[in-house]
N, C-alpha and C positions, 0 to 999 in steps of 0.2 A: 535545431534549425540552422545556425549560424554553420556546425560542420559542416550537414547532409546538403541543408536548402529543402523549400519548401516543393517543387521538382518531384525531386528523387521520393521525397515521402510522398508524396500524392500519387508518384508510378509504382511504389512498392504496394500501398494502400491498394489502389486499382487492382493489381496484378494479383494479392490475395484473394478479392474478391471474385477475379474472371477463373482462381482455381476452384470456387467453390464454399468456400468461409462465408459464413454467414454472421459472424460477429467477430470482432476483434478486441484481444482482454486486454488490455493495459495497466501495467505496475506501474502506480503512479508516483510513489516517493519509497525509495525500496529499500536506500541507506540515508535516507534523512531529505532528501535533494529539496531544494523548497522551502525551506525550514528556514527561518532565522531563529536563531537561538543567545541565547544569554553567555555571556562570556564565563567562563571554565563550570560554568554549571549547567549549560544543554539544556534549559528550560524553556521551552518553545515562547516567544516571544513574536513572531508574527510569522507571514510569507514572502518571500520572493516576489517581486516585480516580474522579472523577467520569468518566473516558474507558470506564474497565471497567464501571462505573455504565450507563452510556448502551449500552455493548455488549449488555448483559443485558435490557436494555427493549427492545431492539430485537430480539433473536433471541427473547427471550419474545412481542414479537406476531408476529413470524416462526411459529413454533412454534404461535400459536395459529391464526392464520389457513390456517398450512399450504404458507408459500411457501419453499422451498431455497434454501438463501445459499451464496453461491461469494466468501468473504469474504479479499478483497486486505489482507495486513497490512502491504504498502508501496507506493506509489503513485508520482508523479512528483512534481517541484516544481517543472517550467518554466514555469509560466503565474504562479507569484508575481511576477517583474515586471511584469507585467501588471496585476496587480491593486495586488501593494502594493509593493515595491522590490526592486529588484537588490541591496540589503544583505543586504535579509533571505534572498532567492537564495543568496547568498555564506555565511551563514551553517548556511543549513539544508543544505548541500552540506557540510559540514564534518563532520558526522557521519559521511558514508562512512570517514571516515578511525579510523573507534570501529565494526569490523563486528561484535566480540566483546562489545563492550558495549551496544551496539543490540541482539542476539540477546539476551542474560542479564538487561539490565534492561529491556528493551519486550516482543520477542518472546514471549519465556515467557511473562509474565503473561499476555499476551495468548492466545498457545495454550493456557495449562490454562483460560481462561474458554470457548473456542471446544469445547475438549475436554468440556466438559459439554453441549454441544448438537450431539451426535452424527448425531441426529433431526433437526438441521436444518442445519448447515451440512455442503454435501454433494462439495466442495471448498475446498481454501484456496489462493490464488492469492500466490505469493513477492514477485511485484511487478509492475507495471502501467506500461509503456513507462519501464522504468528509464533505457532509453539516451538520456532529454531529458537526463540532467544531467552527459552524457559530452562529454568536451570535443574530440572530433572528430565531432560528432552538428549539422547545422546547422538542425534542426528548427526551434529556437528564432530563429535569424538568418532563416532562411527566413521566419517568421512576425511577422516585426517586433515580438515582443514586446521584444527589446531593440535597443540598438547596439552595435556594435562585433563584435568577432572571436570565434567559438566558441572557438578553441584560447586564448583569455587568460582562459578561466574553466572552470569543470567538474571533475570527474574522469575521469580515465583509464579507459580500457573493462577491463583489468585490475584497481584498485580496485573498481568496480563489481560483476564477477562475483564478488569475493570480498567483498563488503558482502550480495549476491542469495546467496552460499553460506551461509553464516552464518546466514542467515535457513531456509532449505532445512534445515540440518542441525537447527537446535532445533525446527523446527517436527517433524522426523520423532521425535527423541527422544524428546516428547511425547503424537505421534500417531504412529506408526511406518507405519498402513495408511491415514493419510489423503490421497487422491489431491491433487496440489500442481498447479500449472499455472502461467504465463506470458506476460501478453499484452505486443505488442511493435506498435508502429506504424509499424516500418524495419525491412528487407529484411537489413540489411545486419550485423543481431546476430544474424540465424539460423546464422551462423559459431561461434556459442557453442552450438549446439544438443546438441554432446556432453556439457554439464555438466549432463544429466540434469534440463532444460530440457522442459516438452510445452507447446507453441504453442496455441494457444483462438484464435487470432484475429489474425495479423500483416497487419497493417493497418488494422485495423476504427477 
């Protein structure tokens, strides 16, 4: 909001709309954003002010303009080597290992702000192709964003569903009737489909 302005995202917002979009997805914290964390140990330790801040500006011109948010409260982080380093990769993977504390100091805040815009967000999405940062997933090796070996980095496809559960249970807590969803871009985590898991889009 402080680069764009609230403007331009409320013309952008619009303008989706007059093409025809009828919902709009949002990644909501995709390399960590939001997050306060514990110093060199990445243990979620609250939210951001200014993250819930930006949440509210956004589903306020959401709300005004009239477009439905299908709003992801966790996203992927394989493309941060890409962007900015394998450390920071190694880091923000470390959080899996904090699912309870992820839930209680991110999650929540985040669903009781999502819980006052009932009106517009009309799904909430648990996570958004979690399995980039499973360390038998070679999405990332495939894609050259890094080198070396999937299996010498990640987590386990077990940590993972239990980082994605965590997130699932406080969000129903909260919202008990809000439909949750799942996108995934491999075939090969539909194996997890009994943890109460609904697919939007496996491979899109």
């Amino acid at each position: 909001f402080d680069q764009l302005g609230a403007d331009l995202i409320k013309m952008e917002i619009f303008n989706l709309k007059a093409l025809g979009f009828n919902m709009m997805a949002y990644m909501g914290s995709p390399w960590g954003e939001g997050v306060k964390y514990e110093v060199n140990t990445w243990k979620p330790i609250g939210v951001k002010e200014e993250y819930l801040k930006n949440m509210r500006n956004l589903l306020n011109i959401c709300r005004e303009v009239g477009m439905p948010v299908l709003w992801y409260v966790h996203c992927h982080s394989s493309a941060v080597p890409a962007y900015a380093s394998l450390d920071m990769w190694y880091r923000i993977t470390q959080m899996y290992s904090y699912p309870e504390e992820y839930a209680e100091n991110f999650v929540e805040p985040v669903a009781k702000v999502l819980a006052e815009y009932r009106d517009v967000v009309v799904m909430v999405g648990l996570t958004d192709e979690l399995e980039n940062e499973m360390n038998d997933s070679n999405y990332v090796a495939d894609h050259k964003f890094t080198q070396g070996s999937r299996h010498e980095y990640g987590v386990t496809q077990e940590v993972a569903l239990k980082f994605q559960g965590a997130i699932g249970q406080k969000i129903k807590e909260i919202m008990p009737d809000m439909p949750t969803t799942f996108a995934s871009n491999k075939e090969d985590f539909a194996m997890n489909g009994e943890s109460m898991i609904d697919f939007i889009g496996r491979n899109q």
